[in-house]
N, C-alpha and C positions, 0 to 999 in steps of 0.2 A: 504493500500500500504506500510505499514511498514516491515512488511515482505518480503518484496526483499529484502535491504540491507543485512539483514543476513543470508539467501540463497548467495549471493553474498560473501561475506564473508566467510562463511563456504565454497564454491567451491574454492576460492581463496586459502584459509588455507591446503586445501584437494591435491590441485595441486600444492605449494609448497611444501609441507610433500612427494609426489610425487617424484617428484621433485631432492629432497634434496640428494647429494649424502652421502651414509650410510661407514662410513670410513671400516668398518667391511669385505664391501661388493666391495671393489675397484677392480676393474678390473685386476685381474691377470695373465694377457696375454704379450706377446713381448712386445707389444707397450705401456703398462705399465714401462716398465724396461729402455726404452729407453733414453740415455742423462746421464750425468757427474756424479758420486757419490764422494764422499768423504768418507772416512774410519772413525768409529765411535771405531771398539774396534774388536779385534779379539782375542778369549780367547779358551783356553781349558779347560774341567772340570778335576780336577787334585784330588785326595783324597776327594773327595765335594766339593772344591771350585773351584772358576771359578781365572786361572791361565792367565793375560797376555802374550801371547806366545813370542810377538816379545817386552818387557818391557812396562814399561808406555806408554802413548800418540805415540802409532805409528802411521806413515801415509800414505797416500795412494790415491791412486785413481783406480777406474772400469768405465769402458764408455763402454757403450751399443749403434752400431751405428743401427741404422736403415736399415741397408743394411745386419743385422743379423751376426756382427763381433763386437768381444771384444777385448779391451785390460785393462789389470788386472795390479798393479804395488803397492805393498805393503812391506812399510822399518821401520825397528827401528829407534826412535829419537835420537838412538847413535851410528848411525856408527862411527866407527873412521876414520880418514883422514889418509889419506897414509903419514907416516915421508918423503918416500922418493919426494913425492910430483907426484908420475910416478904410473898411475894406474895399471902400468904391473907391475911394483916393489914392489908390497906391500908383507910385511913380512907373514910368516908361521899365524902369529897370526891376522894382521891386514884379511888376505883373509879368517880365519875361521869365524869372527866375520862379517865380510857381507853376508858370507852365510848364516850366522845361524839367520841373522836379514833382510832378503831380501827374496820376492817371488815376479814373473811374470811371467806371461804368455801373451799368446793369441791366438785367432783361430775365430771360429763361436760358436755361441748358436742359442739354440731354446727351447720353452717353453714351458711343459706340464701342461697347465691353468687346467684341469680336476683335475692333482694330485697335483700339484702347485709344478713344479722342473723346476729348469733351467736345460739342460744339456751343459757342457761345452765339444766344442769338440776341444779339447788343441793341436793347432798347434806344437809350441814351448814354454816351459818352463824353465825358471832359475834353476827349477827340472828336468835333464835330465830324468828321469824314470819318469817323465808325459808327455815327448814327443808324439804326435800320441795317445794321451787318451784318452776317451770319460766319464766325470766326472759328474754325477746326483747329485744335489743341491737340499734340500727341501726348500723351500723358503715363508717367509710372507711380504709382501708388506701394511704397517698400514701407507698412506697417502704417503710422502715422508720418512719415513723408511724402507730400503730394509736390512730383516734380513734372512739369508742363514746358513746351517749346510752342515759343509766339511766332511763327514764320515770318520774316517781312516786316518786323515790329520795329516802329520809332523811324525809319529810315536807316538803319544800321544794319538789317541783314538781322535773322532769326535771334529771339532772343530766350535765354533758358529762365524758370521763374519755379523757383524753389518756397515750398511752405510747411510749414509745421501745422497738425492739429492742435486746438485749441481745448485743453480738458478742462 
């Protein structure tokens, strides 16, 4: 009778191995994507290297609701403040410097788990000429890292947009 235990054991072993979910292997669908991100890095490949677009530590946030609507909101760590203190007042230079370090949008997505792409269908954007866009994301999902390539983004040539889930 010594040999049950390790039949017993070995099924045990076999159906947690089972079991176990394979990080590799994560569900790459909607409701994988769903819930608060945080912004990790969004870079362009620039002469070979990879180019912070919007400078050091930019930040951000994407939320994926369940009801298949996003909102995207992505700033440099240096805006400047408006001198005049009046957000309609800011000078020639202070309103080129938030465009040039600010992106948002929002609309709907939906998920092609087969090819692994979000596409984003961009209501409105802080990019007027993304208004009414329908924008294809290839995208890898490694645990709670949601990493996305913007093809053609900014005028710079494909840009890669890294994020952390939000727990």
């Amino acid at each position: 009778m010594k040999p049950m235990p390790k039949v017993f054991a070995a099924i045990v072993v076999a159906f947690a191995v089972w079991c176990a979910p394979v990080r590799s292997a994560f569900a790459q669908t909607a409701d994988s994507l769903v819930g608060s991100w945080s912004l990790v890095s969004l870079t362009v490949a620039k002469s070979g290297n990879e180019v912070e677009l919007l400078g050091p530590h930019p930040q951000g946030q994407l939320i994926f609701g369940n009801d298949g609507r996003y909102v995207l909101l992505v700033l440099s760590s240096d805006l400047p403040k408006f001198t005049s203190g009046e957000r309609q007042q800011g000078t020639a230079e202070e309103n080129a410097k938030i465009a040039r370090g600010s992106v948002a949008h929002f609309g709907t997505y939906t998920v092609d788990p087969a090819a692994r792409i979000i596409v984003f269908h961009i209501q409105k954007s802080s990019f007027p000429n993304w208004d009414a866009d329908v924008q294809r994301r290839p995208f890898t999902l490694d645990g709670d890292r949601l990493t996305y390539i913007t093809p053609g983004a900014f005028g710079y040539g494909s840009s890669k947009v890294v994020w952390q889930r939000i727990k």
